[in-house]
N, C-alpha and C positions, 0 to 999 in steps of 0.2 A: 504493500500500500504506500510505502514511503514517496517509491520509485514514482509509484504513479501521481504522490501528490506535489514531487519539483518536480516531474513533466509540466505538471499544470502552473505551479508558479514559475517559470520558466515562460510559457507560452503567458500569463498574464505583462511579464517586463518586455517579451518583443511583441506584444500587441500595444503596450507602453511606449516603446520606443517607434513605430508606425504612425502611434497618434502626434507623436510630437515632430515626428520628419514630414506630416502631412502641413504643420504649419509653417514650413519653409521649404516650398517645390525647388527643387533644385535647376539650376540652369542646364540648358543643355552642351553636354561637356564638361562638369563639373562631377569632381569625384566622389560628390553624394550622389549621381543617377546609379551607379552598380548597388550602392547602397539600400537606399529608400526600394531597387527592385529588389533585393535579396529580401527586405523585413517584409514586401508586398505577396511576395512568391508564399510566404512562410504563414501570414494570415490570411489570404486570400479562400483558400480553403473553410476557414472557420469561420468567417465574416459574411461570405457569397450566402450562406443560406437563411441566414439571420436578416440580411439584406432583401432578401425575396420578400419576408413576412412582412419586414417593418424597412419601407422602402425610404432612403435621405428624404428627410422633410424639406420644402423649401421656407428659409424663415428670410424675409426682406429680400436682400439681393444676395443670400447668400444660402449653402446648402447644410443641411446638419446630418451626417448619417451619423446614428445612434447605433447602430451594429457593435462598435467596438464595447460601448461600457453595456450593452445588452449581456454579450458574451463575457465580458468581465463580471458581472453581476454572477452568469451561471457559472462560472469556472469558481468563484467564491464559495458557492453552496456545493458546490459537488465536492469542493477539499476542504468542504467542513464536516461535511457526510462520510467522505472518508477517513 
């Protein structure tokens, strides 16, 4: 159970660290793009179906997807449950 619950917090800091590369897109050619795609490749998975339910809200002129702290919410109860 251990194993399985730093998979998950593990998977909580590079969903952490996505959120925080998403408020600064990198330029292109700049050696955050291999970056921001390595943490995207690695959430993308986890995020895509969370996104189906509860699809980025539009709020003013900007867009809010909630996916991320969805799945951080459940990744919390599941490694408290374990």
């Amino acid at each position: 159970m251990t194993f399985v619950v730093d998979i998950l917090n593990l998977l909580l800091f590079v969903i952490l660290v996505r959120v925080v590369l998403s408020y600064v897109p990198p330029s292109p050619g700049s050696a955050l793009v291999p970056i921001t795609r390595f943490f995207e490749a690695i959430t993308e998975p986890v995020l895509r179906p969370v996104r189906r339910v509860v699809p980025p809200m539009r709020v003013g002129g900007t867009t809010v997807d909630l996916s991320p702290i969805i799945v951080w919410i459940l990744i919390l109860i599941v490694s408290r449950l374990l």
